[in-house]
Residue frames as a rotation matrix with the C-alpha (Angstrom) as fourth column:
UNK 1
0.358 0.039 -0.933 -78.91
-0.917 0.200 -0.344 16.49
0.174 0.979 0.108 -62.52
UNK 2
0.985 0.007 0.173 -77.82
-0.006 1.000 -0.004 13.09
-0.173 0.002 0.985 -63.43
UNK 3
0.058 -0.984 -0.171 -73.92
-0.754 -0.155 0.638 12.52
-0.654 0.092 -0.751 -63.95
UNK 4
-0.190 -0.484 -0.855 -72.40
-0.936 0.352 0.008 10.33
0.297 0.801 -0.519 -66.43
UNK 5
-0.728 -0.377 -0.573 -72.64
-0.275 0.926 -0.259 7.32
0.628 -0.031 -0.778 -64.12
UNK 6
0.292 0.869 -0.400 -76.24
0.265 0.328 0.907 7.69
0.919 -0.371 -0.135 -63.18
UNK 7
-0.140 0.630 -0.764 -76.03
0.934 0.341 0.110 9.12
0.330 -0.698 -0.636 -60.02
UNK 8
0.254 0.896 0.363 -77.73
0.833 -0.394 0.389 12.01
0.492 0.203 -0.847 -58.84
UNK 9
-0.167 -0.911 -0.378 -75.62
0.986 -0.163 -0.043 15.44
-0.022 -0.380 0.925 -58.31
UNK 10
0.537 0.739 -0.408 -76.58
0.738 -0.645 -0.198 18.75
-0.409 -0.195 -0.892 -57.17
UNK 11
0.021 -0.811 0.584 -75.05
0.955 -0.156 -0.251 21.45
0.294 0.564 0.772 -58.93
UNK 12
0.123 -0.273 -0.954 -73.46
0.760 -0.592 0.267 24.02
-0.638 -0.758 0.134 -56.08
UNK 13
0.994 -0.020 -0.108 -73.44
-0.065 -0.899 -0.434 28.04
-0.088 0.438 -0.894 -57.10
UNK 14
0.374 -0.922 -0.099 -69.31
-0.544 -0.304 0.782 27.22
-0.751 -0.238 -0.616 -56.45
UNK 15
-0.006 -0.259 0.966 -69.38
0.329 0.912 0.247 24.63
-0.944 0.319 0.079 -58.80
UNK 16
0.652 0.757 0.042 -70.70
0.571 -0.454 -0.684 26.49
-0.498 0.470 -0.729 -60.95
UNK 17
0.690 -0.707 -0.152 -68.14
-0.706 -0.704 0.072 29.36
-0.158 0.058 -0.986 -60.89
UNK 18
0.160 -0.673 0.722 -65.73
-0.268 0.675 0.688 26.85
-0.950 -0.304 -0.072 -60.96
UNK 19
-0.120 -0.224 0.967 -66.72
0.753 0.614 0.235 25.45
-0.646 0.757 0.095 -64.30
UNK 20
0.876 0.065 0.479 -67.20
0.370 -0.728 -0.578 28.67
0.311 0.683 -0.661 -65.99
UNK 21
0.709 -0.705 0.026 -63.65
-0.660 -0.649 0.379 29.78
-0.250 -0.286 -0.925 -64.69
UNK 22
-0.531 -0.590 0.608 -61.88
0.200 0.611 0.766 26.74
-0.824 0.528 -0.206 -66.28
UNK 23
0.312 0.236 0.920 -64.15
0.783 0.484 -0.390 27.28
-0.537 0.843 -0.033 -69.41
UNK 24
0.966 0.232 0.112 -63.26
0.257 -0.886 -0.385 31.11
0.010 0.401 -0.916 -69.65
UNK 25
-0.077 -0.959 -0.272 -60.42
0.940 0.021 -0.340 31.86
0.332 -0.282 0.900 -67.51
UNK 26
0.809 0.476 -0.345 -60.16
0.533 -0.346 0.772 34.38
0.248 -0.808 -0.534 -65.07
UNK 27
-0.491 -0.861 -0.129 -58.01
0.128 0.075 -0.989 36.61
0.862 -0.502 0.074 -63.10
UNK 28
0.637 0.746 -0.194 -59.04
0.306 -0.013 0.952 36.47
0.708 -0.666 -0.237 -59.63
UNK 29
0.457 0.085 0.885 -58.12
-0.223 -0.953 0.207 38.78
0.861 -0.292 -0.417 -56.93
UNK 30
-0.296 -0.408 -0.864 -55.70
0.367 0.786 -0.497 37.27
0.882 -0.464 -0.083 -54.14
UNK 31
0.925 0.015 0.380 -57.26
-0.341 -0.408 0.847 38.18
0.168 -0.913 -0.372 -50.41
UNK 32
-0.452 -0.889 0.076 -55.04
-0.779 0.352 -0.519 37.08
0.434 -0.293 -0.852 -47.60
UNK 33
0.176 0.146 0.974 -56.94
-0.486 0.873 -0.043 33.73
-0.856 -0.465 0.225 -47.32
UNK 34
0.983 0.143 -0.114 -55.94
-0.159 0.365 -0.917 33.05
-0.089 0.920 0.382 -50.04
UNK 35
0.315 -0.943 0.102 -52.25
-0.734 -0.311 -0.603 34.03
0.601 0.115 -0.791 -49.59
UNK 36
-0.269 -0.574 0.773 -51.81
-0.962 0.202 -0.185 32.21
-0.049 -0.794 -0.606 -46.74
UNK 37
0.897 0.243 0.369 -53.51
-0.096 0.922 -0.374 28.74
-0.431 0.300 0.851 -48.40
UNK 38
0.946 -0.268 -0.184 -51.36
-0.232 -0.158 -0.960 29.17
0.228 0.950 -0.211 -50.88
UNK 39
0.152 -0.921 0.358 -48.50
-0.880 -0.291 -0.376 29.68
0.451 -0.258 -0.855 -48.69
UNK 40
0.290 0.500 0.816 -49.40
-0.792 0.604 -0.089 26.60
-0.537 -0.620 0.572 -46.55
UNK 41
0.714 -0.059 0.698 -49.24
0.172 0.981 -0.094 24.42
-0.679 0.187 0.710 -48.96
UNK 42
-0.052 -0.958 0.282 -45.60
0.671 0.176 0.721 25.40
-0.740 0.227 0.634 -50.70
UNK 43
0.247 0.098 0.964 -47.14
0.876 -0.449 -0.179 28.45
0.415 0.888 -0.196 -53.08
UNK 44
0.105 0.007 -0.994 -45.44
0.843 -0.531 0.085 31.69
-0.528 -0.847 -0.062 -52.00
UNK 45
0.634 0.358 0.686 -47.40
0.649 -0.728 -0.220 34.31
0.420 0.585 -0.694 -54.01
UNK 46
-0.487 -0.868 0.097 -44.93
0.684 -0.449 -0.575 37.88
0.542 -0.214 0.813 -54.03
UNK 47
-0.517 0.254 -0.818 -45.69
0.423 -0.754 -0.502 40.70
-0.744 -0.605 0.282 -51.80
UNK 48
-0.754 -0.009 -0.657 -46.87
-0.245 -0.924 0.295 42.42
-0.610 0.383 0.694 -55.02
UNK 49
-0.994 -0.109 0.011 -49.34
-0.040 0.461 0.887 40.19
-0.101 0.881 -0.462 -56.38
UNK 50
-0.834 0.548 0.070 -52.60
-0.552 -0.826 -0.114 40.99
-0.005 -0.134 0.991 -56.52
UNK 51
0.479 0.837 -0.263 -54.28
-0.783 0.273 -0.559 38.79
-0.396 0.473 0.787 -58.84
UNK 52
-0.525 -0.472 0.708 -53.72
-0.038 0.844 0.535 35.08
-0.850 0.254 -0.461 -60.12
UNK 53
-0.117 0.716 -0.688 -54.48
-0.825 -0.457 -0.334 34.60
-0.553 0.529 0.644 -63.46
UNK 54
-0.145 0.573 0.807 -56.60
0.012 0.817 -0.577 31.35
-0.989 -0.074 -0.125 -64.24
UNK 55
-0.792 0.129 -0.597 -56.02
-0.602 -0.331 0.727 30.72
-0.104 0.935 0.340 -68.13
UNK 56
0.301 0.917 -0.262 -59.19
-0.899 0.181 -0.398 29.58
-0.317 0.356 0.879 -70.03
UNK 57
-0.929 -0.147 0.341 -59.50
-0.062 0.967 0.248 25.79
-0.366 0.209 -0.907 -70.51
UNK 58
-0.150 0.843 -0.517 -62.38
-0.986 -0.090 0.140 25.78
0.072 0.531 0.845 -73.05
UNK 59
-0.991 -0.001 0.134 -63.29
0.039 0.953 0.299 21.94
-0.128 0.302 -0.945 -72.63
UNK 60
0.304 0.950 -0.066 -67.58
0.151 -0.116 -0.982 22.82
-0.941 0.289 -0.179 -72.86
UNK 61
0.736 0.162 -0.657 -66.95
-0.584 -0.338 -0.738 24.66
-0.342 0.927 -0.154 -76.64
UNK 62
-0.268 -0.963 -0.020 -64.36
-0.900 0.243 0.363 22.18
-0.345 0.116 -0.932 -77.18
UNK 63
-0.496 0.746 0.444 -66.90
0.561 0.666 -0.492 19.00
-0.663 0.004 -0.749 -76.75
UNK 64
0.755 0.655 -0.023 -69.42
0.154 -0.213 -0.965 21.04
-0.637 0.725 -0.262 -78.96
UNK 65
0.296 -0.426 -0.855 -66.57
-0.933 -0.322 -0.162 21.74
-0.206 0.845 -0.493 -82.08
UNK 66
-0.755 -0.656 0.011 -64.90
-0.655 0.752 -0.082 18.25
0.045 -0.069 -0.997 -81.95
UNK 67
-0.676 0.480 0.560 -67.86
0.235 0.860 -0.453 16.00
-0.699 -0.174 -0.694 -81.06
UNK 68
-0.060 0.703 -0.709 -70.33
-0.891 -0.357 -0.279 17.34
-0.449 0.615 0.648 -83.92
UNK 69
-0.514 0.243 -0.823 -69.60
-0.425 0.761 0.490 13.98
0.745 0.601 -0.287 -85.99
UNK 70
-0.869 -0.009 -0.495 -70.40
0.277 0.820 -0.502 11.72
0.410 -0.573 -0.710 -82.92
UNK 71
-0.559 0.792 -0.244 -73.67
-0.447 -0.536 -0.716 14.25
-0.699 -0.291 0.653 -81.88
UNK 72
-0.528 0.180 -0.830 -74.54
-0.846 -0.196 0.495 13.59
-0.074 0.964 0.256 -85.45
UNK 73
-0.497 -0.108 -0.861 -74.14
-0.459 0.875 0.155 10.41
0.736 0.472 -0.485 -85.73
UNK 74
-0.581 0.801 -0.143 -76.79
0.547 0.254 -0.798 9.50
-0.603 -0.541 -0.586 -82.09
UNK 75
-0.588 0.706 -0.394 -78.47
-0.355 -0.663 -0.659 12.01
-0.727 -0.247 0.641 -83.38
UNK 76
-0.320 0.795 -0.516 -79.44
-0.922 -0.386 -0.024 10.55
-0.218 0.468 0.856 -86.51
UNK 77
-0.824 0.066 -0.562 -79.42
-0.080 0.970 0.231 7.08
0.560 0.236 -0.794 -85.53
UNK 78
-0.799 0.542 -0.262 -82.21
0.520 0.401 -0.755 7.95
-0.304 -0.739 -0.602 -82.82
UNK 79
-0.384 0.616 -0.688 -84.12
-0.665 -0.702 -0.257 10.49
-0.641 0.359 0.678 -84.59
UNK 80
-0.730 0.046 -0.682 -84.67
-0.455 0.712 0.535 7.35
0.510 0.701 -0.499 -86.84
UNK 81
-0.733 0.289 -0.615 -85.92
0.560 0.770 -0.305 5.15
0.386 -0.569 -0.727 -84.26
UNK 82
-0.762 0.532 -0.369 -88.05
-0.282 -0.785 -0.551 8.40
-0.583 -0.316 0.749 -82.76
UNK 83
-0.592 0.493 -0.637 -89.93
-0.772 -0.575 0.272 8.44
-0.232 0.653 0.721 -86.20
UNK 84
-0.292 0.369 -0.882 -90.45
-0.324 0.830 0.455 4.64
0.900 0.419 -0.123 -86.30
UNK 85
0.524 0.437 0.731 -91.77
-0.844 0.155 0.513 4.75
0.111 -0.886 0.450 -82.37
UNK 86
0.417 -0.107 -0.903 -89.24
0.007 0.993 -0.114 3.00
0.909 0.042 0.415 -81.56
UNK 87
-0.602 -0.242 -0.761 -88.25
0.798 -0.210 -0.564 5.08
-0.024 -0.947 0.319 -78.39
UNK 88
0.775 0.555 -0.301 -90.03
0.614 -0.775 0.153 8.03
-0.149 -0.303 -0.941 -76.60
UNK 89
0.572 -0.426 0.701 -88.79
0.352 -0.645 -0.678 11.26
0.741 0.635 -0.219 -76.80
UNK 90
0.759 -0.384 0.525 -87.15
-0.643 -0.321 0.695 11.16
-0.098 -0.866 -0.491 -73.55
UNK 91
0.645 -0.634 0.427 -85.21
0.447 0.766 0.462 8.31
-0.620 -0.108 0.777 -75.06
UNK 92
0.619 -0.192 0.762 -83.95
0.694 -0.320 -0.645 10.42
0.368 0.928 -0.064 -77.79
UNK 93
0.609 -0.251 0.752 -83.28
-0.443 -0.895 0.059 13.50
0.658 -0.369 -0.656 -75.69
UNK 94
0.859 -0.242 0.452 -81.52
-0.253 0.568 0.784 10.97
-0.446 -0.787 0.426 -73.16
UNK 95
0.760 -0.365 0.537 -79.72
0.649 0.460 -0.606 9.48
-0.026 0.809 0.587 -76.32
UNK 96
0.499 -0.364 0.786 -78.23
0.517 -0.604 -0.607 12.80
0.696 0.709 -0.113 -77.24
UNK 97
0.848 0.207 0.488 -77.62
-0.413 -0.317 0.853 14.06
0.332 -0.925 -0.183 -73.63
UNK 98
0.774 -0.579 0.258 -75.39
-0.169 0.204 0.964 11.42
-0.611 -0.790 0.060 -73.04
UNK 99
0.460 -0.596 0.659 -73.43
0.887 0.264 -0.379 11.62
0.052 0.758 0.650 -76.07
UNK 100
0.519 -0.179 0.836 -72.69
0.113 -0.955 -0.275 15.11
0.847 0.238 -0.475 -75.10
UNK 101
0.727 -0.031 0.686 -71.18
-0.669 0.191 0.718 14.09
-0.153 -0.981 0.118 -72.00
UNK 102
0.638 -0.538 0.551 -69.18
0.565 0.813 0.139 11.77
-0.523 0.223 0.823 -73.21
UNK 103
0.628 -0.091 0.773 -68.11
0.732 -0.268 -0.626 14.38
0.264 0.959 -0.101 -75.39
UNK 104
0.656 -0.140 0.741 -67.06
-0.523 -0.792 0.314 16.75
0.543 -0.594 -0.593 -72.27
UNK 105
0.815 -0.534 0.226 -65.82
-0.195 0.115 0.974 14.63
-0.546 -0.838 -0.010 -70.08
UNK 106
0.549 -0.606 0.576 -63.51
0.701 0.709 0.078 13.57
-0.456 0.361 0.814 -72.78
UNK 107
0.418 -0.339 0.843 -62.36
0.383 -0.776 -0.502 16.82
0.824 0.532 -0.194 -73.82
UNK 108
0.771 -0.173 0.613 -60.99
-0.449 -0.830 0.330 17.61
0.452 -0.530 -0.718 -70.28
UNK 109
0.781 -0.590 0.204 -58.62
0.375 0.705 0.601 15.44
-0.499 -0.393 0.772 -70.38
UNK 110
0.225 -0.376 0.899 -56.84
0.832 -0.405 -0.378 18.22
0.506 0.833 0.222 -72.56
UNK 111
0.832 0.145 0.536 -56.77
0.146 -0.988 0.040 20.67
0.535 0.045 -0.843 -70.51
UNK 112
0.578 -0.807 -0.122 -54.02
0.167 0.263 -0.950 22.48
0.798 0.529 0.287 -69.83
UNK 113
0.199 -0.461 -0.865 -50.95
0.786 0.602 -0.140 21.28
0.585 -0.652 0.482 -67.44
UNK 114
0.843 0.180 -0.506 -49.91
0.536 -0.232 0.811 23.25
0.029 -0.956 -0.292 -64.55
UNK 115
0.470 -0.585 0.660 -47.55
0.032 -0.737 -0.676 25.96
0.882 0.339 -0.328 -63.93
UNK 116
0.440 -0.625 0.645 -46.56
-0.857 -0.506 0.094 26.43
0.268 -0.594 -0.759 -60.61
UNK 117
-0.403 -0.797 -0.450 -44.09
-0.599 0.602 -0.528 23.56
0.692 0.057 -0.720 -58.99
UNK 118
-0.621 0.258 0.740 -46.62
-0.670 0.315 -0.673 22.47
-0.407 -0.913 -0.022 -56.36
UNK 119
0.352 0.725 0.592 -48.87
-0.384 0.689 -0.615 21.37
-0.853 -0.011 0.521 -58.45
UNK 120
0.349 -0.204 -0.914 -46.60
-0.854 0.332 -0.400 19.81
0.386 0.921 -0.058 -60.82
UNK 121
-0.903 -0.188 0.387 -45.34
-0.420 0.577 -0.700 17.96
-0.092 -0.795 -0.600 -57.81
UNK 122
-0.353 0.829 0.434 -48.98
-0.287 0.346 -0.893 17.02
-0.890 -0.440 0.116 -57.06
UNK 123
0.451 0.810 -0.376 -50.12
-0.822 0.212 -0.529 15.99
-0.349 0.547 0.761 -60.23
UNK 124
-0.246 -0.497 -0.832 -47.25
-0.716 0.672 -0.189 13.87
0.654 0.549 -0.521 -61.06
UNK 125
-0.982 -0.011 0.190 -48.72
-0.123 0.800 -0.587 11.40
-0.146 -0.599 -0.787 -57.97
UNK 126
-0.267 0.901 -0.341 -52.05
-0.815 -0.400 -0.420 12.52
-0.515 0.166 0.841 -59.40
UNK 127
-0.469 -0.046 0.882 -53.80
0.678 0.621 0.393 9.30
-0.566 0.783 -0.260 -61.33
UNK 128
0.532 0.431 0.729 -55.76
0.840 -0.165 -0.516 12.17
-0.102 0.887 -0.450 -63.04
UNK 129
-0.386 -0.922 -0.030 -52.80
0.834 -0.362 0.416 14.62
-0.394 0.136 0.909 -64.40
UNK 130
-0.768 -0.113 0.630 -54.67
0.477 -0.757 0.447 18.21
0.427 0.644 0.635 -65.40
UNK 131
-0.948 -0.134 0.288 -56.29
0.001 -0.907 -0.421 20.49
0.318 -0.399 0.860 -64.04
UNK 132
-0.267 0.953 -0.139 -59.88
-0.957 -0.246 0.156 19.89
0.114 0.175 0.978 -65.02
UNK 133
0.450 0.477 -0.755 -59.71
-0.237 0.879 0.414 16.17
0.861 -0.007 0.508 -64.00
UNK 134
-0.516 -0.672 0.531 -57.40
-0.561 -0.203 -0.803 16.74
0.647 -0.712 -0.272 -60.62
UNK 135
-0.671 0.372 0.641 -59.82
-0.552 0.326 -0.767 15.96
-0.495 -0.869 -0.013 -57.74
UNK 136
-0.779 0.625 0.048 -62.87
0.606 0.732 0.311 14.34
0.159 0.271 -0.949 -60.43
UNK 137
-0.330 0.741 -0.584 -65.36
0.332 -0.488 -0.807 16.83
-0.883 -0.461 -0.085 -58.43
UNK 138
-0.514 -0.047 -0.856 -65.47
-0.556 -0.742 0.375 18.77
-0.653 0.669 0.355 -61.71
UNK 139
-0.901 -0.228 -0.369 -65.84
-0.415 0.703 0.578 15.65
0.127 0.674 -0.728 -63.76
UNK 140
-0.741 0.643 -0.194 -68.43
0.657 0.636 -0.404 14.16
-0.136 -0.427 -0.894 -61.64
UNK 141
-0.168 0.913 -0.372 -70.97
0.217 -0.334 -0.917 17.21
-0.962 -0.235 -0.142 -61.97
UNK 142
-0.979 -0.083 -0.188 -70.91
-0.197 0.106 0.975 16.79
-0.061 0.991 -0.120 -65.77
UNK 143
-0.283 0.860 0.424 -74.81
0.273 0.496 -0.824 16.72
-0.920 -0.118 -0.375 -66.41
UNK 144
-0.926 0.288 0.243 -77.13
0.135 -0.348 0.928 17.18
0.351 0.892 0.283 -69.30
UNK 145
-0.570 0.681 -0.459 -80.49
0.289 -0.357 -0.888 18.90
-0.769 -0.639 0.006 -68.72
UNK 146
-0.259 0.765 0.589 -83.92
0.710 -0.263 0.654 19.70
0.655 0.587 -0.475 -71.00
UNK 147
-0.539 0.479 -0.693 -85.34
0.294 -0.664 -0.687 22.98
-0.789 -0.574 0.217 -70.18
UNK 148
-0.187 0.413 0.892 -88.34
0.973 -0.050 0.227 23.74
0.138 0.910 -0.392 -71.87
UNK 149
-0.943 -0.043 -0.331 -88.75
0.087 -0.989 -0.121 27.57
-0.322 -0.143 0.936 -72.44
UNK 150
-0.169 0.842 -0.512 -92.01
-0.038 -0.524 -0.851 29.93
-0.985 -0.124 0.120 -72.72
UNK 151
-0.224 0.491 -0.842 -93.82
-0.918 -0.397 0.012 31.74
-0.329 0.775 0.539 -75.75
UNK 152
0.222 0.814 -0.537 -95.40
-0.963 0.098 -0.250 30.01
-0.151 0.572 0.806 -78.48
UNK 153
0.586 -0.060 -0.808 -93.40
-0.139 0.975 -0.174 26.52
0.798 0.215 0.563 -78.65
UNK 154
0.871 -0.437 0.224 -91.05
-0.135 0.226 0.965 24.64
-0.473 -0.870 0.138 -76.30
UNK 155
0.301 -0.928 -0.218 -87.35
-0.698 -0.059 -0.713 25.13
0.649 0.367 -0.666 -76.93
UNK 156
0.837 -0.454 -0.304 -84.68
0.546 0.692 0.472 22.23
-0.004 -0.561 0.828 -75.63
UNK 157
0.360 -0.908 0.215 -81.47
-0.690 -0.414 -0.593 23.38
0.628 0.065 -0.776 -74.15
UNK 158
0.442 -0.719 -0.536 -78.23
0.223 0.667 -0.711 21.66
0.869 0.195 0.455 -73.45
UNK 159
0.376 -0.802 0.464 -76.61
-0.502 -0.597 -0.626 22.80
0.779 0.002 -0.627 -71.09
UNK 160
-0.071 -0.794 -0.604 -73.46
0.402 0.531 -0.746 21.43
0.913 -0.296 0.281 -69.33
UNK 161
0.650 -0.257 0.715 -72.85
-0.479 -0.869 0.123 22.41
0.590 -0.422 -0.688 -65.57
UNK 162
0.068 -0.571 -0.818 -70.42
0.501 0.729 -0.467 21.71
0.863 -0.378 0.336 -63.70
């Protein structure tokens, strides 16, 4: 897909999992490569913990509840311009795309702050201060995508990946 700033990002199966485990939340299972990252870098999980438990940072259904005026509003200033050929429909769909995007990336600046002391340490030298905007990686695979489906007409989905 395309990213926000035009340029041209593959969206990894880890990425993936990644952004559906900040949109859901998770608990995920601690191996001992994990323990010992963890430990490494100042997190010393107890003998008894199993499982870390990754709270849901909805910023995807967040961007779609919150951004509905601003969707609206491209939407029916280009649907306008559509009807009066004044753009193709790739300009429209392009139109609306990146207003949804805008709409994400700006909703993950909400998500929420950190718990354990390492990475309150680390985020306070952070310039981006929450989870879902930490490294950018997350930020940066932020696409929008047309997929046209089967049977009798062509359906458009949205959909975000990160």
């Amino acid at each position: 897909g395309i990213n926000f700033h035009g340029d041209i990002v593959s969206s990894s199966d880890e990425m993936q999992k990644i952004a559906w485990v900040h949109e859901y939340g998770a608990d995920i299972d601690v191996t001992p490569k994990m323990r010992a990252w963890l430990h490494r870098n100042g997190i010393h999980l107890k003998a008894e913990t199993k499982q870390i438990h990754i709270p849901e940072r909805s910023y995807i259904r967040q961007a779609a509840a919150e951004g509905k005026a601003s969707l609206n509003a491209v939407y029916n200033t280009h649907i306008k311009l559509l009807m009066d050929e004044k753009i193709t429909v790739d300009q429209f769909l392009d139109a609306i795309g990146k207003q949804m995007m805008v709409e994400i990336l700006g909703s993950m600046g909400n998500g929420s702050k950190p718990v354990t002391q390492y990475t309150i340490d680390h985020r306070k030298e952070s310039k981006n201060p929450t989870p879902l905007t930490d490294t950018g990686d997350l930020q940066n695979h932020v696409t929008a995508r047309v997929e046209k489906g089967g049977g009798s007409g062509a359906d458009t989905t949205w959909s975000g990946s990160g």
